[in-house]
Backbone as CSV, one residue per row, in Angstrom:
resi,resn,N_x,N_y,N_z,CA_x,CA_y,CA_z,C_x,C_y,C_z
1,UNK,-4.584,-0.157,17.836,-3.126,-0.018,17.939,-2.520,0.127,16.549
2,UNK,-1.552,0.963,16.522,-0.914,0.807,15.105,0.291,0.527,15.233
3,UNK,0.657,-0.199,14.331,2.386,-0.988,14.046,3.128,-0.216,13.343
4,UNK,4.386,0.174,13.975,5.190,0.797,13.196,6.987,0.125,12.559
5,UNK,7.002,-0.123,12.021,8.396,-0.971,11.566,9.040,1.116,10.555
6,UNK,10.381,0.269,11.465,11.576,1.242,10.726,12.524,0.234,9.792
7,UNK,13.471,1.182,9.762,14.775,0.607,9.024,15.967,1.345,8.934
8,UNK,16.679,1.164,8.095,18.415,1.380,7.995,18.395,3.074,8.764
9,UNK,19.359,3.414,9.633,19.156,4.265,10.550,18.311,4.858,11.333
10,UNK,17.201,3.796,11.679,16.161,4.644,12.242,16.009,3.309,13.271
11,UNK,16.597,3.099,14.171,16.182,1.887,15.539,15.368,1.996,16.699
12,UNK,14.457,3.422,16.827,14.139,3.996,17.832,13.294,5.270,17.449
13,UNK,12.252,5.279,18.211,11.708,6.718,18.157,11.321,7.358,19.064
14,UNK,12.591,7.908,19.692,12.934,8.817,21.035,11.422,9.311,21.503
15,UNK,10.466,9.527,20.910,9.089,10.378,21.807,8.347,8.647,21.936
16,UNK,8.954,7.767,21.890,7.762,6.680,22.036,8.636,5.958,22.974
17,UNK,7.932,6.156,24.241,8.420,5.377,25.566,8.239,3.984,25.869
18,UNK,8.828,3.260,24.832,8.522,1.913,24.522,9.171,0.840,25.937
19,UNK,8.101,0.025,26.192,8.666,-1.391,27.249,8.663,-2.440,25.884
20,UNK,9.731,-3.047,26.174,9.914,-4.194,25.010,9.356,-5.419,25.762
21,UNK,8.498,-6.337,24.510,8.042,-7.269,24.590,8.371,-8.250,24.062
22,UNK,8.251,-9.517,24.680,8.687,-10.851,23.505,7.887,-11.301,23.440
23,UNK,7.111,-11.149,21.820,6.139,-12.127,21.428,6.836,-13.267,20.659
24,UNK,5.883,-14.915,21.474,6.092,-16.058,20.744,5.364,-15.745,19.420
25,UNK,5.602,-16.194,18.241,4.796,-16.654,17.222,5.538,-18.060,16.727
26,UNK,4.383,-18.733,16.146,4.885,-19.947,15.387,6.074,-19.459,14.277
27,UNK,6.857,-18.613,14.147,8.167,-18.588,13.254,8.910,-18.023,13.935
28,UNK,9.013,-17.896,15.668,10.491,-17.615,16.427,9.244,-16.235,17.185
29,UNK,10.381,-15.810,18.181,10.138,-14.711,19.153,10.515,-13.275,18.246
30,UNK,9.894,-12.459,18.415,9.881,-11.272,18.131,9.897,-10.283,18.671
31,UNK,11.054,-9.296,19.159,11.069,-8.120,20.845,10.172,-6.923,19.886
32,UNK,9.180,-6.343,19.708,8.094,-5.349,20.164,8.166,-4.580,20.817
33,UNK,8.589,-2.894,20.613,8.348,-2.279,21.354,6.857,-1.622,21.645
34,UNK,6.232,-1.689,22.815,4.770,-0.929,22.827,5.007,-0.059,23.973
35,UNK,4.228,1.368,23.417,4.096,2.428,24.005,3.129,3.056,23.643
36,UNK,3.140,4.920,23.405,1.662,5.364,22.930,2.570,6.776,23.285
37,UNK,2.023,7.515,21.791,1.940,8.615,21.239,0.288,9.591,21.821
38,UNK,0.491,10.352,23.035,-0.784,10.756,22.773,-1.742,10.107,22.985
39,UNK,-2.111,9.004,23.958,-2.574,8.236,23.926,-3.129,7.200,22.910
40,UNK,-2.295,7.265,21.861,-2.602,6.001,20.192,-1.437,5.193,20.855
41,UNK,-1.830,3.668,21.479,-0.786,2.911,21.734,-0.431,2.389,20.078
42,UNK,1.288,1.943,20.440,1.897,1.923,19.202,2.769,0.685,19.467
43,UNK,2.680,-0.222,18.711,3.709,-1.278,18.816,5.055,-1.040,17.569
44,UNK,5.971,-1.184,18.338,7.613,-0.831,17.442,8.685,-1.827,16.816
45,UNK,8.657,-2.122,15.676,9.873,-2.978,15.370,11.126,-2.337,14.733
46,UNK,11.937,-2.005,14.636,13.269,-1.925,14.035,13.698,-3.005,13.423
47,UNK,13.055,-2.638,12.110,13.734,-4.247,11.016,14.967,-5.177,11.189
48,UNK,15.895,-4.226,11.413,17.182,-4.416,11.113,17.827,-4.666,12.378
49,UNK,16.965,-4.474,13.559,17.548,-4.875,14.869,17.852,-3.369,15.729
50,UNK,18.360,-3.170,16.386,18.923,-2.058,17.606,20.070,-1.634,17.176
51,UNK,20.924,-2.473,16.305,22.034,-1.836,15.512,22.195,-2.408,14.431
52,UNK,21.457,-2.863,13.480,21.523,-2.985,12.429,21.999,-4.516,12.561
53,UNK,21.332,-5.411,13.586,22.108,-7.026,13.559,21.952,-7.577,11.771
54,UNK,20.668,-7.239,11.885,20.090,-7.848,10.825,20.061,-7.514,9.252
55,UNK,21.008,-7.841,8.407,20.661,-8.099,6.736,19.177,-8.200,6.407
56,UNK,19.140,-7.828,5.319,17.554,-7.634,4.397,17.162,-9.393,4.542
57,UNK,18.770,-10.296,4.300,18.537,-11.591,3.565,18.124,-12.829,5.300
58,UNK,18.453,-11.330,6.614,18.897,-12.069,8.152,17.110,-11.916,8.495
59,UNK,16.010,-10.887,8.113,15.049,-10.619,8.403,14.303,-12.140,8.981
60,UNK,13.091,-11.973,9.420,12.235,-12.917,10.245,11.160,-12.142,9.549
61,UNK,10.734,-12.081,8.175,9.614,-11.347,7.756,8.038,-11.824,8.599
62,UNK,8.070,-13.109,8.434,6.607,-13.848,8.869,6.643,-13.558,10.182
63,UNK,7.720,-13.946,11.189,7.872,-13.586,12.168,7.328,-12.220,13.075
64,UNK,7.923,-11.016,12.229,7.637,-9.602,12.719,5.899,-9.665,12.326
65,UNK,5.991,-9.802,11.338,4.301,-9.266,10.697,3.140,-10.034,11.672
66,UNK,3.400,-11.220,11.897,2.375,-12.275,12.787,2.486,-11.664,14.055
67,UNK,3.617,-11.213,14.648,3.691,-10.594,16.182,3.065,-9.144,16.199
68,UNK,3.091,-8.427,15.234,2.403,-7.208,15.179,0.771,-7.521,15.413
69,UNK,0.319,-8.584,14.981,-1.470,-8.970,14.767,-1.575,-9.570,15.827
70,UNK,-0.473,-10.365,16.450,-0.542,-10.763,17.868,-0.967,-10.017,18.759
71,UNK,-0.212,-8.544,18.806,-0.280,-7.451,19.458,-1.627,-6.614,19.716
72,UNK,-2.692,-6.711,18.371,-3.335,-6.001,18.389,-3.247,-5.058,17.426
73,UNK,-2.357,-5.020,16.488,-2.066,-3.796,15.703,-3.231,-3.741,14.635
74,UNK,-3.542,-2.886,14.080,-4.680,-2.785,13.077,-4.576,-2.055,11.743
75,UNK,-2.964,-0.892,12.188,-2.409,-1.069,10.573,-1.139,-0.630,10.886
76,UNK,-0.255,-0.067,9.913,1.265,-0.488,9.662,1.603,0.839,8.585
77,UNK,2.214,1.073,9.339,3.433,2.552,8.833,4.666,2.568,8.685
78,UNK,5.118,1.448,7.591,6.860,1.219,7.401,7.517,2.449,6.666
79,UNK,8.361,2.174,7.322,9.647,3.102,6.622,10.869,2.193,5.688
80,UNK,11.487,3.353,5.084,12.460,2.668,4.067,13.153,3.481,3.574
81,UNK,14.430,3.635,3.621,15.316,4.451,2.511,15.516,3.933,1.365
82,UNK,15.571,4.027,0.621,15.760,3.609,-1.042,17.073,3.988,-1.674
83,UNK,17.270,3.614,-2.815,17.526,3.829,-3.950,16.627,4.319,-5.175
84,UNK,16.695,5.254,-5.377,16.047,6.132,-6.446,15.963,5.856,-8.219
85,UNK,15.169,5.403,-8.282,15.575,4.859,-10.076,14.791,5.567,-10.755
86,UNK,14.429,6.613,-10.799,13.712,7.802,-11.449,14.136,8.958,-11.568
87,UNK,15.283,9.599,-12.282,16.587,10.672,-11.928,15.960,11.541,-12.139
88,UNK,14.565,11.850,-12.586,13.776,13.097,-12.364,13.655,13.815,-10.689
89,UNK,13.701,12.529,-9.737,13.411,12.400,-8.376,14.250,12.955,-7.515
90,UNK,14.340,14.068,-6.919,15.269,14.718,-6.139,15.700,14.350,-4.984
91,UNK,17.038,13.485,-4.729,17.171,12.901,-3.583,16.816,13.813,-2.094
92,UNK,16.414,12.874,-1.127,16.051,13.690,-0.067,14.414,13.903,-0.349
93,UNK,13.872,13.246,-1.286,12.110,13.176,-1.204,11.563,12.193,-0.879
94,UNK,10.684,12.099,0.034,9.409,11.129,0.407,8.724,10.913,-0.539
95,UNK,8.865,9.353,-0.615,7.549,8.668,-1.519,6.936,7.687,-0.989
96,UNK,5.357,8.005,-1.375,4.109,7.389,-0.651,3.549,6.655,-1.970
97,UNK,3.923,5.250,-1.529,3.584,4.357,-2.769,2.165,3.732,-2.899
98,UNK,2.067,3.416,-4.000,1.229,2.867,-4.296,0.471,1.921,-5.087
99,UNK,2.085,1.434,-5.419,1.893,-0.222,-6.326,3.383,-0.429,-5.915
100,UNK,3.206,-2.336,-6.386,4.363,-2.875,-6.197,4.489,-3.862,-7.166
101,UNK,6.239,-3.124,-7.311,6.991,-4.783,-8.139,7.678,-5.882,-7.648
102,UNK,7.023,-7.012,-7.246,7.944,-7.973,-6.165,7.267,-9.208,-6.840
103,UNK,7.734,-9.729,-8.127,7.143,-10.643,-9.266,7.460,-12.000,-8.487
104,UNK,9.160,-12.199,-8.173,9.026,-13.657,-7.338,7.866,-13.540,-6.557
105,UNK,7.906,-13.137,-5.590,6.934,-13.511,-4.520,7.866,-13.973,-3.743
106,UNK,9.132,-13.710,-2.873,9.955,-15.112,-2.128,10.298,-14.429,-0.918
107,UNK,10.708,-15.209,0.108,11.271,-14.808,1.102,12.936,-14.564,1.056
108,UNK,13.747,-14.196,1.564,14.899,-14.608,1.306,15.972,-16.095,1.331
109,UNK,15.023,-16.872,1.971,15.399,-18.476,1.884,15.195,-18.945,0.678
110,UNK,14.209,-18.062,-0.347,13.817,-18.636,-1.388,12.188,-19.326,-1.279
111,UNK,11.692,-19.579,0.188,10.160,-19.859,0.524,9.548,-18.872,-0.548
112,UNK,8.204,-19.483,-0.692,7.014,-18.199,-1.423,6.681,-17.740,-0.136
113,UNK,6.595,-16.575,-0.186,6.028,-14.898,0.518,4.529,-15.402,1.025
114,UNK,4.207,-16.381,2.350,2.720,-16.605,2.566,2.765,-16.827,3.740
115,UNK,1.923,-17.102,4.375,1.668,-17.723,5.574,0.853,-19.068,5.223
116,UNK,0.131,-19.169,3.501,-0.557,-20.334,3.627,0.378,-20.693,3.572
117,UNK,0.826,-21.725,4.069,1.546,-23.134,3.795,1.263,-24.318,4.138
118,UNK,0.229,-24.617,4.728,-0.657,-25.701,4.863,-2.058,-26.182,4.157
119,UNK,-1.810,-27.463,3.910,-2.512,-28.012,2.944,-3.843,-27.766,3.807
120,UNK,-4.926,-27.495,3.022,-6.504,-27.588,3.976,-6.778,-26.498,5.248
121,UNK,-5.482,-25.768,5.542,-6.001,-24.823,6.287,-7.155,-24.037,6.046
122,UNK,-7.859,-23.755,6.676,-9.371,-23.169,6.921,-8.807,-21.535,6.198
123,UNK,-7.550,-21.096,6.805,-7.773,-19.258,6.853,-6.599,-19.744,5.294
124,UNK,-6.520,-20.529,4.719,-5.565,-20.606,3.458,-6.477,-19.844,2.112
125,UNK,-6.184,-18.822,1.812,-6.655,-18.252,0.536,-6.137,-17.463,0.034
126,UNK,-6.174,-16.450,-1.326,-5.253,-16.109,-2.686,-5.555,-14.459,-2.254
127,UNK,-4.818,-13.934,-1.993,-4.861,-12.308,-1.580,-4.783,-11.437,-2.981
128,UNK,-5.943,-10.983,-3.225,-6.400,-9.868,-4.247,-6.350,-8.429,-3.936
129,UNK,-5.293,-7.690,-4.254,-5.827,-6.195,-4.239,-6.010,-5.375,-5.302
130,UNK,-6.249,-4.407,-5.300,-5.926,-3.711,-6.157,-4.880,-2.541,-6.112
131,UNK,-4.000,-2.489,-4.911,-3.050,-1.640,-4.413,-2.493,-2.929,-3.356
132,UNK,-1.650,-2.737,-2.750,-1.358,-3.645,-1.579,-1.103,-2.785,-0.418
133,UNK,-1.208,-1.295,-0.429,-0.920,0.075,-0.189,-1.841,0.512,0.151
134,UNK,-2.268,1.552,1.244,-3.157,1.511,2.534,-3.713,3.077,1.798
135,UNK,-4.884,3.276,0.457,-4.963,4.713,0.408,-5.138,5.415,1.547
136,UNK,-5.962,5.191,2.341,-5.972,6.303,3.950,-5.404,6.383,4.395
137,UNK,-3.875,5.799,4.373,-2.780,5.608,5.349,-2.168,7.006,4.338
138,UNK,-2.138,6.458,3.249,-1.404,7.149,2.326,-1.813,8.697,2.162
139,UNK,-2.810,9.281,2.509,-3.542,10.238,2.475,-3.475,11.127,3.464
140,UNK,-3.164,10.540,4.925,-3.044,10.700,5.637,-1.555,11.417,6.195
141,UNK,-0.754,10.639,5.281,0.736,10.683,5.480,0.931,12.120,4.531
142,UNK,0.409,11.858,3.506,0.067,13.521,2.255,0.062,14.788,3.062
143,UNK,-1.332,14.198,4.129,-1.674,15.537,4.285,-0.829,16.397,5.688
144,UNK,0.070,15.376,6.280,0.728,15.775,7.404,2.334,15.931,6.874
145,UNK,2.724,15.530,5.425,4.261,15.493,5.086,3.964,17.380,4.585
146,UNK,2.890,17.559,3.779,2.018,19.159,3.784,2.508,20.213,4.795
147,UNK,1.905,19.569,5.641,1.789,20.469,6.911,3.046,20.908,7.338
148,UNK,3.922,20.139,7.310,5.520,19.569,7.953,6.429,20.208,7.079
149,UNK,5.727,20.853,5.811,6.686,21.400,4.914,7.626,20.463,4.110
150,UNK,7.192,19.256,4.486,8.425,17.938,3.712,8.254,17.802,2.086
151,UNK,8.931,17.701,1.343,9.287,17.314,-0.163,8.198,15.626,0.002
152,UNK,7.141,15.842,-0.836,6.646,13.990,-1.223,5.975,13.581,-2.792
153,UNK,5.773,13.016,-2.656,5.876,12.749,-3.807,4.364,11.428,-3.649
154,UNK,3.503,11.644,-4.195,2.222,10.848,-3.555,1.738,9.786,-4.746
155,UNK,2.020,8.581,-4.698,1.974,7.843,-5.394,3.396,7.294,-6.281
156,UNK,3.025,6.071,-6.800,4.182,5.456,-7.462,4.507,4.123,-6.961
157,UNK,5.364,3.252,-7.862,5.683,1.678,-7.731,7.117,1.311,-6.907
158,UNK,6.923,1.184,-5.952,7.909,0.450,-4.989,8.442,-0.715,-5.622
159,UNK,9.641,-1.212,-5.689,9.999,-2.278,-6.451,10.599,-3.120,-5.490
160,UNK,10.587,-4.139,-4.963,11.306,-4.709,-4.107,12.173,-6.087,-4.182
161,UNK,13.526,-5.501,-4.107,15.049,-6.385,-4.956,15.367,-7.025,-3.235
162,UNK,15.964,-7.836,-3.976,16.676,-9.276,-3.207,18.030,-8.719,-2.981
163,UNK,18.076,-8.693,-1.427,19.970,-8.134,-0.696,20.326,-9.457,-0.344
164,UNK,21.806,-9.410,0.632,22.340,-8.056,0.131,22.714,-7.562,-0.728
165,UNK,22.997,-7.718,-1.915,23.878,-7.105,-2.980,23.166,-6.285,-3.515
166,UNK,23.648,-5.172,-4.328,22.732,-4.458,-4.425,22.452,-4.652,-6.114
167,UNK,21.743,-3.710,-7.208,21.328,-4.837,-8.186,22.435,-4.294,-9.185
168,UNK,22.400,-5.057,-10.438,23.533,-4.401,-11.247,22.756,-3.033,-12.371
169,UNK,23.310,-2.173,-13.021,23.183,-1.391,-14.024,22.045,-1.765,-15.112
170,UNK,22.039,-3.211,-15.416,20.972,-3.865,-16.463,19.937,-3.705,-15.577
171,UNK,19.800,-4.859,-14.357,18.920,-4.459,-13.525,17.546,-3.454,-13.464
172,UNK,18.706,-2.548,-13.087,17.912,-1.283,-12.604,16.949,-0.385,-14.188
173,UNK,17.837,-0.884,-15.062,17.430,-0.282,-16.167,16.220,-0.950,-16.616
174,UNK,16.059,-2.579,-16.147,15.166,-3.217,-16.337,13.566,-2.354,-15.787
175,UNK,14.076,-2.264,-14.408,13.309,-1.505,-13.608,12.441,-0.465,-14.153
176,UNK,13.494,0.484,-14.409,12.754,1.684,-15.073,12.044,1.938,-15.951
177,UNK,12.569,0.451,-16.785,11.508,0.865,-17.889,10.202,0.191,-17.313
178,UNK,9.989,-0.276,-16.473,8.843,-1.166,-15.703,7.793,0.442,-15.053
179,UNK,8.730,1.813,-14.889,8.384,2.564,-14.479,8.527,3.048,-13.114
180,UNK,9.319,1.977,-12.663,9.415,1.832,-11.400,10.023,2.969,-10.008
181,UNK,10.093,3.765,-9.070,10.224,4.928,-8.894,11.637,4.572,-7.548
182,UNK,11.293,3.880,-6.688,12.542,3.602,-6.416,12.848,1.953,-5.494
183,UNK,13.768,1.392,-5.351,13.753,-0.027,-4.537,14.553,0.382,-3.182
184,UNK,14.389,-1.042,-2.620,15.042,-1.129,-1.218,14.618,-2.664,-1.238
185,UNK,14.938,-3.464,0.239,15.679,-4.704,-0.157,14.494,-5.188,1.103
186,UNK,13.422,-4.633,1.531,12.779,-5.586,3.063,11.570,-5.600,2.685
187,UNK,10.746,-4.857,2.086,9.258,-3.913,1.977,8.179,-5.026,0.991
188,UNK,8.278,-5.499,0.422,7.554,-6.538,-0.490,7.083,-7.967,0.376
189,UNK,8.592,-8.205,1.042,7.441,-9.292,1.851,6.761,-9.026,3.416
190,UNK,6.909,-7.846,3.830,5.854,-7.267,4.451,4.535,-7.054,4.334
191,UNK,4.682,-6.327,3.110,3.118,-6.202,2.972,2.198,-7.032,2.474
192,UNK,3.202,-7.710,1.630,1.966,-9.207,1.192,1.687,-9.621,2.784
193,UNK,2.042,-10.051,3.365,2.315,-11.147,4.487,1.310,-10.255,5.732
194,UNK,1.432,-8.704,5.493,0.284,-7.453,6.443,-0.867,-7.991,5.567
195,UNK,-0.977,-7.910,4.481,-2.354,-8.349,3.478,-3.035,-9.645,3.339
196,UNK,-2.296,-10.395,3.814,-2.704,-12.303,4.201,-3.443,-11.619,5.454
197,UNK,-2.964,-11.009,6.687,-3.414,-10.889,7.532,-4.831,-9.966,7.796
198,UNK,-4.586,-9.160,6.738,-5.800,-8.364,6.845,-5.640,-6.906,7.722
199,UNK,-4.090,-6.748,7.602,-3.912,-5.292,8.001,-3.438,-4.241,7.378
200,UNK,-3.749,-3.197,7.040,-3.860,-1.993,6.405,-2.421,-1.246,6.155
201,UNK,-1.794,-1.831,5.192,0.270,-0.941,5.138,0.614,-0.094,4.207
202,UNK,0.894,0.505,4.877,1.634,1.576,4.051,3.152,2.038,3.979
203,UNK,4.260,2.345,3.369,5.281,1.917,2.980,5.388,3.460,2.435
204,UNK,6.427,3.904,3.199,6.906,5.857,3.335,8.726,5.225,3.035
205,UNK,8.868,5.951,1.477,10.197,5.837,0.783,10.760,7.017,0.867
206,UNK,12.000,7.236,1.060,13.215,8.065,1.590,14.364,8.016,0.181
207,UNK,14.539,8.960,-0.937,15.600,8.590,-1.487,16.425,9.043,-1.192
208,UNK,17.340,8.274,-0.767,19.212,8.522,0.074,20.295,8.661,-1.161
209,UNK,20.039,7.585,-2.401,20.991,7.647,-3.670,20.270,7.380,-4.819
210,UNK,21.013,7.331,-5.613,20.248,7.047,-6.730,21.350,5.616,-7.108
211,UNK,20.068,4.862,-7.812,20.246,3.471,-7.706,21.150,3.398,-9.021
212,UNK,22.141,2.112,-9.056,23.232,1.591,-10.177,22.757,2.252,-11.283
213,UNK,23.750,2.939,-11.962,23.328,3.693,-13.307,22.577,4.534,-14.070
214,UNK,21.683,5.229,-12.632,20.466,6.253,-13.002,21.112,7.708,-13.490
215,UNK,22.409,7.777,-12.253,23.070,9.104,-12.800,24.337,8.879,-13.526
216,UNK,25.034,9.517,-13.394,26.154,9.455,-14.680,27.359,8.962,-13.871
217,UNK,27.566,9.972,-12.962,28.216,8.967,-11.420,27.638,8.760,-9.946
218,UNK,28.259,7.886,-9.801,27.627,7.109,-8.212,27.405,8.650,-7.234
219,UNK,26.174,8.187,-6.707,25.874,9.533,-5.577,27.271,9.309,-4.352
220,UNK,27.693,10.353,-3.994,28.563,10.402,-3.514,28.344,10.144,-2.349
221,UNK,29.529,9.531,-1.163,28.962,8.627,0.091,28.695,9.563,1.242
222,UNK,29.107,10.944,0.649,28.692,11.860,2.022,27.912,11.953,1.909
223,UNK,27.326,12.274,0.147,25.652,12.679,0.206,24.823,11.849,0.909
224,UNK,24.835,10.768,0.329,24.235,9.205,0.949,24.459,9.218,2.496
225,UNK,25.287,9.603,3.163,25.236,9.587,4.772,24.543,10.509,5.166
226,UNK,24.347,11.977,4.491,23.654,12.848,4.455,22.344,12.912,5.155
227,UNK,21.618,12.159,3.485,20.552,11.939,3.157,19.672,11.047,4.399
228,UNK,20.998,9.997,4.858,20.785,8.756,5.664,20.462,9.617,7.026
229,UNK,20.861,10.772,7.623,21.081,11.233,8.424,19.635,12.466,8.367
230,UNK,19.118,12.746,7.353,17.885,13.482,6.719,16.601,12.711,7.610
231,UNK,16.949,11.553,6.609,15.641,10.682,7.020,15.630,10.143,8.562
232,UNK,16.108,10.034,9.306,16.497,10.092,10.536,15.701,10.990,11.644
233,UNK,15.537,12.183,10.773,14.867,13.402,11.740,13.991,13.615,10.749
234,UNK,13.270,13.645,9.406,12.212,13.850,8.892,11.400,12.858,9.519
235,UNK,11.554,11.521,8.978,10.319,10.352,8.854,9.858,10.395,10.518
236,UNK,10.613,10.522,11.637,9.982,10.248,13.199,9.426,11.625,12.961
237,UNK,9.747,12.447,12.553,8.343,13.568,12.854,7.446,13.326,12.235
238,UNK,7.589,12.766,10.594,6.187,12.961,10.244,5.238,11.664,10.272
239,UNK,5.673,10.484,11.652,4.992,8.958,12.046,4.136,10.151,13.185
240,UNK,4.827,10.323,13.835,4.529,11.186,14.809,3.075,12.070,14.723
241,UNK,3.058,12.505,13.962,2.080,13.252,13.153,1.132,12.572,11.992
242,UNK,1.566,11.420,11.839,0.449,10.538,11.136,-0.279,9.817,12.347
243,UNK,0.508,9.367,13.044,0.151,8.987,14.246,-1.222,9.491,15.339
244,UNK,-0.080,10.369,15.517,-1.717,11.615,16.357,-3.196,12.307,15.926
245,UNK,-2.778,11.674,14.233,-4.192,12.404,13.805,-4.764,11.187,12.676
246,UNK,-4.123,10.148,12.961,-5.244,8.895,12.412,-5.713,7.893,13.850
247,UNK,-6.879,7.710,13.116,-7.692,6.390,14.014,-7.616,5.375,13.549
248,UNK,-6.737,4.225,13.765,-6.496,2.739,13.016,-8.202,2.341,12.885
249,UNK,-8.976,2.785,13.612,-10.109,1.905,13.438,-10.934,2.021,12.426
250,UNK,-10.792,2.899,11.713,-10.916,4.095,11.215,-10.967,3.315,9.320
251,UNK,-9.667,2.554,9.548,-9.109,2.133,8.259,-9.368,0.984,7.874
252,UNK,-10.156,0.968,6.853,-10.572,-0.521,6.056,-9.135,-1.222,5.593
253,UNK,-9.667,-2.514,5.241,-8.525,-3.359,4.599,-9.053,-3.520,2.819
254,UNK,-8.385,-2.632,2.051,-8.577,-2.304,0.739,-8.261,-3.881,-0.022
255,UNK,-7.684,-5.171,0.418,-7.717,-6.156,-0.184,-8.923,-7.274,-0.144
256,UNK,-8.792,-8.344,-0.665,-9.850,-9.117,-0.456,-9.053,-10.515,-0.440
257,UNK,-9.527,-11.688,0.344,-8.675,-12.926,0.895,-9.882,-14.138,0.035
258,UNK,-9.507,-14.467,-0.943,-10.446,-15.367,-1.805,-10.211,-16.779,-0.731
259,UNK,-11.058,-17.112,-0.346,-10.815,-18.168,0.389,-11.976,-19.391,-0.436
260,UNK,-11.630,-21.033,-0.011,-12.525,-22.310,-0.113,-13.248,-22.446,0.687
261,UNK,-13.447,-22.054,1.879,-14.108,-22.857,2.973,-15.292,-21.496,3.755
């Protein structure tokens, strides 16, 4: 099965005839949509809720990620619109990342980003990668954004900032010089928390604006609705099409879980 999480305008993906599910997990209930593309059953979250209930800071990160492994899922195809902090980067391009800057480590309560949290747990150990970023996922997504004729951009550092607010001008400048290609506010404690678990994520970036102070003036809000309205009808075609021509089983877990016991 593969897990698919969306975000900011994307609550649904009209070709996936989803029955919603409520999975218990030990950090609250989680509604799941599962259906199947083609026969690849697919379990569905919408980050942000069915209409956007949910803030970056309102998320149930541990929550969603544990109900996806509940499910059966075996890897993970998030989406994300961004902010662009690389003004070389032509808004309206897909980026398929492949490192991350998320130095706290925190949830938005301020928790550290884990599932260990128990003293002596058996499955408690220190998650090593060397990407946190799914290369076959990522490769995969290359070779069908190709096909699709889509603008991508294959590789680069996802940075992932603390909402809602968005960051200031120093900030971002901080960023860049870090090298960093573009942020968004949900994506960092996902994938650690997919990588505790031992499932395979990959993280497909959308730039909608360009982030505090990259251009000379603020991207303008039509563009940005635009753009918002772009990614909307690009990214469900090209899940769609990552979808139908990968085999989750297919895909190793590129990290390693240093464990005691």
């Amino acid at each position: 099965m593969i897990g698919v999480i969306t975000g900011s305008g994307l609550y649904r993906l009209d070709y996936l005839n989803a029955k919603q599910e409520t999975v218990d997990t030990p950090y609250g209930q989680v509604e799941v949509g599962l259906g199947s593309i083609e026969n690849k059953a697919i379990a569905f979250i919408a980050r942000h809720g069915k209409a956007h209930e949910f803030l970056p800071n309102m998320i149930n990160y541990r929550a969603n990620i544990y109900a996806l492994k509940e499910v059966g899922v075996k890897a993970i195809i998030a989406t994300s619109v961004m902010g662009v902090v690389d003004y070389s980067i032509k808004l309206g391009t897909l980026m398929l990342f492949d490192d991350i800057y998320y130095p706290d480590n925190r949830l938005p309560d301020g928790e550290i980003c884990t599932f260990f949290t128990q003293p002596g747990l058996p499955s408690r150990a220190h998650y090593i990668f060397p990407s946190p970023f799914s290369p076959q996922i990522r490769s995969a997504a290359a070779k069908e954004a190709a096909k699709l004729g889509i603008s991508y951009i294959d590789g680069g550092i996802y940075a992932h900032v603390n909402g809602p607010r968005f960051n200031s001008r120093t900030e971002i400048r901080q960023l860049a010089a870090l090298g960093v290609m573009a942020v968004s506010q949900t994506c960092g404690p996902e994938v650690i928390l997919a990588g505790e678990l031992e499932i395979p994520y990959q993280l497909i970036g959308f730039g909608i604006d360009y982030a505090n102070g990259v251009s000379r003036e603020p991207t303008p809000i039509e563009v940005l609705n635009g753009n918002l309205d772009l990614a909307s009808k690009v990214i469900p075609s090209l899940i769609k099409e990552i979808i139908i021509n990968l085999d989750p089983n297919s895909i190793s877990f590129e990290g390693f879980l240093y464990r005691f016991e």
